[in-house]
N, C-alpha and C positions, 0 to 999 in steps of 0.2 A: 504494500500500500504506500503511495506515494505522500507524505507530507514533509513543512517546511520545520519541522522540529518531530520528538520522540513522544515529546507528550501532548504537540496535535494529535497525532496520529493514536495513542491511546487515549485520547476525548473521542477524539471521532468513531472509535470504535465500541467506546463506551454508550453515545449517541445513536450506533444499530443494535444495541442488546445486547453486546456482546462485554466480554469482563477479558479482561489485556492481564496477561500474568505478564509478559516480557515484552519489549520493545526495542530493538537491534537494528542499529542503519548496516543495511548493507553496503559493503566495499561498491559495488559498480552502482548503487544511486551515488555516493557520496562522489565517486571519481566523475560520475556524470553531471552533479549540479555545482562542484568545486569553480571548475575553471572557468565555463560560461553558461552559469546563472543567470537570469533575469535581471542583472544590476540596474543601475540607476539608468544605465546611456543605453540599456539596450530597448531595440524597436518592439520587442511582442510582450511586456511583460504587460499586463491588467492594468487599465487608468482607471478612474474618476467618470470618466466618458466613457469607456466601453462600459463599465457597470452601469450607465443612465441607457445606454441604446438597450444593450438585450433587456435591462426591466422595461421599457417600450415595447418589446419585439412580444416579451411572455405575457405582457400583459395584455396584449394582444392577442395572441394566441388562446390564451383561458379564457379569452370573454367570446371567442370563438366557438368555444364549447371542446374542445383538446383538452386529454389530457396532462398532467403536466409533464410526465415522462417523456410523451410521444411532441409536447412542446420544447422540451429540451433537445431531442432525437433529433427535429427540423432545423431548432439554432445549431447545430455540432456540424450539418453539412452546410450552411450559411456562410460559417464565420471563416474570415479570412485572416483572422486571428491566430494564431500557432497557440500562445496562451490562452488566450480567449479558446478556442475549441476544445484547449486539454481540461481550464474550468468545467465549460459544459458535460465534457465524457465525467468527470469526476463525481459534480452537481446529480448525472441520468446514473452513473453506476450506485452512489449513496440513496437515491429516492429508488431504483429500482429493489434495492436490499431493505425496504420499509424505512428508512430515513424520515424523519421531517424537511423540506429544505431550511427552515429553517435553520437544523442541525446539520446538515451538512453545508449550507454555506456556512456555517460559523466554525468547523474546521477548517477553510480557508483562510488561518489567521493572517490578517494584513490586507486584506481586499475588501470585506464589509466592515463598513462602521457599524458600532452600536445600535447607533439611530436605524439603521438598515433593518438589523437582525430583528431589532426590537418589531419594528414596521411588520415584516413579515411573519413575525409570532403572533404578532396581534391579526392578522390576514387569516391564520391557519386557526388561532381560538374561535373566531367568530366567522369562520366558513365563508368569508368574500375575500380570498387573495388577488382573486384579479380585479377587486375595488383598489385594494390596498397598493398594489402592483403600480393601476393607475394615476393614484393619489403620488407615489415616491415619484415617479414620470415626473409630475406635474411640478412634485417640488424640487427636483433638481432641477430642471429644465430655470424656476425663477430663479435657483441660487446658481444657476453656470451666467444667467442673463444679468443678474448681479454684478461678480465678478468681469462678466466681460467688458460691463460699462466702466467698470473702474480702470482696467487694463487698457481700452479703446481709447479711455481719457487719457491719459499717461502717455501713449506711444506721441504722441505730437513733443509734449515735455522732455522725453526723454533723446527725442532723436537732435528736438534743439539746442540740449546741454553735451548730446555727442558730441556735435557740427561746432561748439562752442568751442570745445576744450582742442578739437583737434588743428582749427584754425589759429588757436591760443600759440599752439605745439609747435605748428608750422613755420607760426612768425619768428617763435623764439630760438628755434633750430637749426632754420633754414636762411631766414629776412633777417635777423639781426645781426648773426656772424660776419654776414659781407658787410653792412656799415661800422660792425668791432673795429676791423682790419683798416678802413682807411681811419678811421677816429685816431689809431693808435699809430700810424703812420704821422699824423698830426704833430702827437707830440703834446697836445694841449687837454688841458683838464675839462674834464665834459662837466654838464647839470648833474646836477644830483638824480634826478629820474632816467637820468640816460644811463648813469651808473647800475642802478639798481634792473633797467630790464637787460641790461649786457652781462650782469650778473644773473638775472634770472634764467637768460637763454645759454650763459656755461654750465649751469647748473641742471638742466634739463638735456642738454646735448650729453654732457659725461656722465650722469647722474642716472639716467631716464629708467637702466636697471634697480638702483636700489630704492626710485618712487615704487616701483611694481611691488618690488617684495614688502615696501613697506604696506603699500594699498594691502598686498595677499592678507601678509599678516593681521591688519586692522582687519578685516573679513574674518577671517578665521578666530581671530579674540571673539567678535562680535556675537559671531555663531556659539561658540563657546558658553561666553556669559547667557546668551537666549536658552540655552540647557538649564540653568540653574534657576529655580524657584523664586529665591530672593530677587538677583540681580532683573529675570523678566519681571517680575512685577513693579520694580522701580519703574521700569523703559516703558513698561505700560501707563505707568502712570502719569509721566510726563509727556507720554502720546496726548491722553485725554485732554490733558491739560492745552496743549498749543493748539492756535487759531487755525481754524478753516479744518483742519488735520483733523484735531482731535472730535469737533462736529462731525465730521464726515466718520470717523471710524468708530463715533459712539452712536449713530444712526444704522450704520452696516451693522453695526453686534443687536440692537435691533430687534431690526426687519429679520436678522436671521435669528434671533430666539425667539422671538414671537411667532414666526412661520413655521418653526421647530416643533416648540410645545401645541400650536395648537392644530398640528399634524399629526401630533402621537396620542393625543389624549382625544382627538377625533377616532382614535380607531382602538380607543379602548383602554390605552395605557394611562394607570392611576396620575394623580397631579403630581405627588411625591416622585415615582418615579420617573416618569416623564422629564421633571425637573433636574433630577439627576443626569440624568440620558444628552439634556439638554447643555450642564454644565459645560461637557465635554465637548461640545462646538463650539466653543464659542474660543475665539481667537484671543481676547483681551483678557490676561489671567485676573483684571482688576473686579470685572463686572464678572468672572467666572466666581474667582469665590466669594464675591459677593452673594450669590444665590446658596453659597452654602448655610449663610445665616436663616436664608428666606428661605429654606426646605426646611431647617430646624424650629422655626417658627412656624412655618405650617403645618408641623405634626403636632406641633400643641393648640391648633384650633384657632390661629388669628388671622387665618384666610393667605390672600397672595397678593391683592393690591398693597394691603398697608405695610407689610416686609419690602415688598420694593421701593416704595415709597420712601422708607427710610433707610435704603442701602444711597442717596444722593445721588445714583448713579443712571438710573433710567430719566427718562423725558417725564414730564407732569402728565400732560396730554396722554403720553401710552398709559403709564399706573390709573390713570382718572376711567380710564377706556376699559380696563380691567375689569378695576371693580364695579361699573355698570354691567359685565358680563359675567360676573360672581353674582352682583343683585338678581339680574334677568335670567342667571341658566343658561345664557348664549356665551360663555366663555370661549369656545371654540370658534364661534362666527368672529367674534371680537379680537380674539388674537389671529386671524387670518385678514383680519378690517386696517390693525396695527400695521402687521408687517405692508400689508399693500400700500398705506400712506406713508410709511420710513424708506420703502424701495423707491418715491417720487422722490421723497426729501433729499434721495442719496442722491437720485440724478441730477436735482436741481443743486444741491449743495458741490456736485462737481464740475455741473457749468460756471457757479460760480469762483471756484478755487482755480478755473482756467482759464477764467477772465481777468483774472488777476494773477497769474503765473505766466503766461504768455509774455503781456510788456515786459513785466519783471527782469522776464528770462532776455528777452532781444536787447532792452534797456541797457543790463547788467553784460552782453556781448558788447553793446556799441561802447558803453562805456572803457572797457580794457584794452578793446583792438584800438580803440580812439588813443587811448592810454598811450599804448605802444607805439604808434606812428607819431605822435606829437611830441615823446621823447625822442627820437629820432630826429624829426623836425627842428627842434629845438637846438640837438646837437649840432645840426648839418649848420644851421643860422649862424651859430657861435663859434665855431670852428671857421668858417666865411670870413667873421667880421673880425675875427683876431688874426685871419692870415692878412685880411687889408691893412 
């Protein structure tokens, strides 16, 4: 049996009734998934996206009237996937041997989320998986449309602080060195600004190796500290904190825990755990353990508006919105009502951070490249009038 660890593989078999006295990799899987694996770079290994197609495709299929075997049997000759297909034979060989899918995708460790597993338990308790199917569809389809306005936003910003830095690179590299040479043929003392980019472009022509590693290494600290507990929750916290930024990324946490929780407790999952299930999406560990307090307060009976209310952390508007769906019974409608007015707020919150990023960015180019030719300029002028 094929798993990504020993004791996948004795869950999973624990999952079709069966009781694992022993659990031993074999020599020729381990020689076969050592060298090339699924790693980060490679092309067929399981996304985010192919888990959103085939829940489209099955849920499709089941509301067909298919079974789900003989629905998995159809995706296996589909997918053009190598991963993806050997998912599917996995997924049809476990449901063929009385499996739940539930329990056999969740031997798949590392491919479904929680939020997934949870989804499809609650599918297979209450005998509508191809509702629940449809519903996961629906809601990744908003959180990939999400993400990609945020992303769509960004590539304009990003390609202009390319085009910035490398025109920056060019001048200093290429355009200053040959006015260096006559300067210093001169003989005469330059401006002070002419000094400093003639220093700037030695420093970058000889240097240009050790900015990299120094960039690597600030990367890799960075990545580092974002492992640790403590240190992410500072970084989180001063996200929230700064303008335009922290609006925009305390709107996204959101639209996605309100679309979350009232997606799961739409199809059955208690408030409590939903909540929990919920914690673990959410990107900003500031407003995640915040909900730790507002699960612990909700099991002693004081509801879910007034705990978030008092973690400072959510919008008024969303906590107000709550508890009108705790008063009415419509909690579900209401956090589905939430997330849809935080997904505009996103949009509109990042036409306006790129209405104001845009000059910024051109602004702050004109200004440097101005920068550098006018020391130059200046040079050329004064070197002129002291050879006259």
């Amino acid at each position: 049996m094929d798993g990504p660890t020993q004791s996948a593989v004795a869950e999973r078999l624990q999952g079709l009734g069966l009781i694992p006295i022993r659990v031993e990799e074999s020599f020729a899987r381990a020689a076969a998934t050592a060298p090339n694996g699924p790693g980060f770079f490679s092309k067929n290994r399981v996304t985010q996206e192919d888990v959103a197609v085939f829940t489209q495709e099955i849920a499709t299929l089941l509301k067909a009237g298919l079974p789900l075997d003989r629905c998995l049997e159809i995706l296996i000759g589909l997918s053009a996937n190598e991963s993806v297909r050997e998912l599917m034979l996995q997924l049809r060989e476990d449901v063929r041997g009385g499996a739940a899918l539930s329990v056999a995708m969740e031997a798949r460790q590392g491919v479904f989320t929680r939020f997934y597993l949870n989804m499809i338990r609650a599918g297979e308790a209450g005998g509508a998986l191809d509702v629940v199917l449809q519903r996961l569809t629906e809601f990744m389809e908003r959180s990939k449309e999400l993400r990609d306005t945020v992303k769509s936003a960004l590539i304009y910003p990003v390609i202009l602080v390319g085009v910035s830095l490398l025109s920056v690179a060019i001048l200093l590299m290429w355009v200053v060195p040959q006015f260096s040479q006559m300067f210093e043929e001169s003989g005469k003392a330059l401006p002070l600004p002419t000094q400093i980019v003639i220093a700037a472009g030695d420093g970058v022509r000889n240097y240009w190796w050790l900015m990299v590693l120094l960039a690597l290494g600030a990367y890799s600290w960075f990545k580092r500290q974002m492992r640790e507990p403590a240190s992410r929750y500072r970084w989180d916290q001063r996200v929230l904190k700064l303008p335009l930024i922290g609006d925009l990324v305390g709107k996204m946490e959101v639209a996605r825990f309100s679309r979350t929780l009232g997606t799961l407790i739409g199809n059955g999952v208690t408030l409590v755990g939903a909540l929990s299930i919920v914690k673990e999406t959410l990107n900003n560990s500031v407003m995640s353990n915040a909900l730790t307090g507002v699960v612990a307060q909700l099991k002693e009976g004081k509801g879910l508006g007034k705990p978030l209310m008092e973690t400072a952390l959510f919008p008024k508007l969303a906590v107000h919105l709550v508890m009108v769906g705790e008063e009415t019974g419509k909690l579900q409608d209401m956090l589905i009502r939430i997330a849809d007015i935080y997904d505009r707020e996103v949009h509109s919150a990042v036409k306006r951070m790129l209405s104001l990023m845009e000059p910024v960015l051109i602004l702050g180019l004109g200004l440097v490249i101005g920068g550098i030719i006018m020391s130059i300029l200046v040079a050329i002028l004064s070197v002129n009038d002291l050879a006259m």
